[in-house]
C-alpha positions in Angstrom: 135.9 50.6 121.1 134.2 53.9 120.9 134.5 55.7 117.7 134.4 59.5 117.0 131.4 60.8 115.1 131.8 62.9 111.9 129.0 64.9 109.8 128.0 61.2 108.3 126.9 59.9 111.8 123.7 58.3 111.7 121.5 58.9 114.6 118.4 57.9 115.1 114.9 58.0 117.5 113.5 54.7 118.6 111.3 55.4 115.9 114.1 55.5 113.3 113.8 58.8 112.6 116.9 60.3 111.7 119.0 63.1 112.6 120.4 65.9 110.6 124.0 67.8 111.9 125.4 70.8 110.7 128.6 70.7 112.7 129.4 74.2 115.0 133.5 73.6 113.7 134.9 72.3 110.2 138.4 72.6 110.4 139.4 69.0 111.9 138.2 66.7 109.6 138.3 62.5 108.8 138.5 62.2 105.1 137.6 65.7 104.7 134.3 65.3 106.8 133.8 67.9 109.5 134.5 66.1 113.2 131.1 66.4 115.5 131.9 67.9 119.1 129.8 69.1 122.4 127.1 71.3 120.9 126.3 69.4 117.9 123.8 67.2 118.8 121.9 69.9 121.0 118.1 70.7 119.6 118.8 69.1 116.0 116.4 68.1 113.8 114.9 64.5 113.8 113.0 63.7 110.5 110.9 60.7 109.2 109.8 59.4 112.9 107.1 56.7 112.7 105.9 56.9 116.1 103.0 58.4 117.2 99.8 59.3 115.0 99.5 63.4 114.3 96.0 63.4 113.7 95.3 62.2 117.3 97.4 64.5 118.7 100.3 61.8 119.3 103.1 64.1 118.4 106.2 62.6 116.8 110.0 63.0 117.3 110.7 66.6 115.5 114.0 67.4 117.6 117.0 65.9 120.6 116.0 67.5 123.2 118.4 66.4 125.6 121.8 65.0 125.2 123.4 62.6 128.1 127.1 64.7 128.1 129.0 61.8 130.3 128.3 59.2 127.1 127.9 61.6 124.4 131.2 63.7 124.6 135.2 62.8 125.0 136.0 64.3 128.3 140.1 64.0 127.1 140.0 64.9 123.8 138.4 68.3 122.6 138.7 70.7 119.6 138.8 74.3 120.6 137.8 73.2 124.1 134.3 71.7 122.9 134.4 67.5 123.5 134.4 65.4 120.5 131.3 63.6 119.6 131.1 59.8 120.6 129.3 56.9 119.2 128.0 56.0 122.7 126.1 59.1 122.9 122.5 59.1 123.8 119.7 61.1 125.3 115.9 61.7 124.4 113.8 63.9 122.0 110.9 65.9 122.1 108.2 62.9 121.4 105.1 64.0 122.9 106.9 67.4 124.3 107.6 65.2 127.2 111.6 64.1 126.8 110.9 60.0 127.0 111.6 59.3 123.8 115.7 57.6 123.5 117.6 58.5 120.7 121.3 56.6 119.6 123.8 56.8 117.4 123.5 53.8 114.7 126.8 54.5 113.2 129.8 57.2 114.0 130.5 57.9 110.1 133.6 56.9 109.8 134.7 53.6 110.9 138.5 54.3 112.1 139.1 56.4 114.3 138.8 55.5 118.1 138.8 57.2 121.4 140.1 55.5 124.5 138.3 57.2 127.7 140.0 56.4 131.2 
C-alpha cells in the first residue's frame, strides 16, 4: 500500500536528519493538512544530520538534492497537474556536495489515504 504524503510527512537522510516542507498548493487537504505534490520535496531543507564531522571538512546533509520522480510522485493522480507526493519516494542530498547521500520517507503523515499505481 502506498500512502499519500501530507505537510506531517517525516523524511529523513540516512543520517536521520529530517526534512522540513512548505507545500507549493494548500487547498486539497487530509484532515485540514496541505497534500504534498511534484515540487515539494525539490532542494528542501534537511536539519539535525549526524553524518559527517564539519570541522574536518566532512560536510553534512543541509538539503534533497535530487528526487527519484518514478517513486516519488503518483503518475495517475495529480492536483493542478503537479503528481501527488508518495511514501515510496526517495532520492539523495547534498552530503559532501556530491549527491550519495539516500534520503526516505519514514512516515506519509497521515495513515489513510492510499494510492493504487498501475
Amino acid at each position: 500500500m502506498t500512502l499519500l504524503c501530507t505537510e506531517q510527512a517525516q523524511c529523513h537522510c540516512v543520517h536521520a536528519g529530517t526534512v522540513t516542507f512548505d507545500p507549493i498548493q494548500d487547498w486539497v487537504t487530509v484532515d485540514g493538512i496541505p497534500v504534498l505534490v511534484k515540487g515539494d520535496f525539490d532542494g528542501r531543507s534537511v536539519a539535525h544530520c549526524i553524518g559527517g564531522a564539519e570541522a574536518a571538512g566532512i560536510k553534512r546533509c543541509r538539503a534533497i538534492a535530487t528526487v527519484n520522480d518514478s517513486k516519488s510522485h503518483s503518475q495517475f493522480v495529480a492536483i493542478e497537474g503537479l503528481g501527488i507526493a508518495l511514501d515510496s519516494a526517495s532520492g539523495a542530498t547534498d552530503y559532501m556536495n556530491v549527491n550519495l547521500s539516500p534520503w526516505h520517507v519514514a512516515s506519509a503523515g497521515q495513515n489513510w489515504i492510499a494510492i493504487v499505481e498501475g
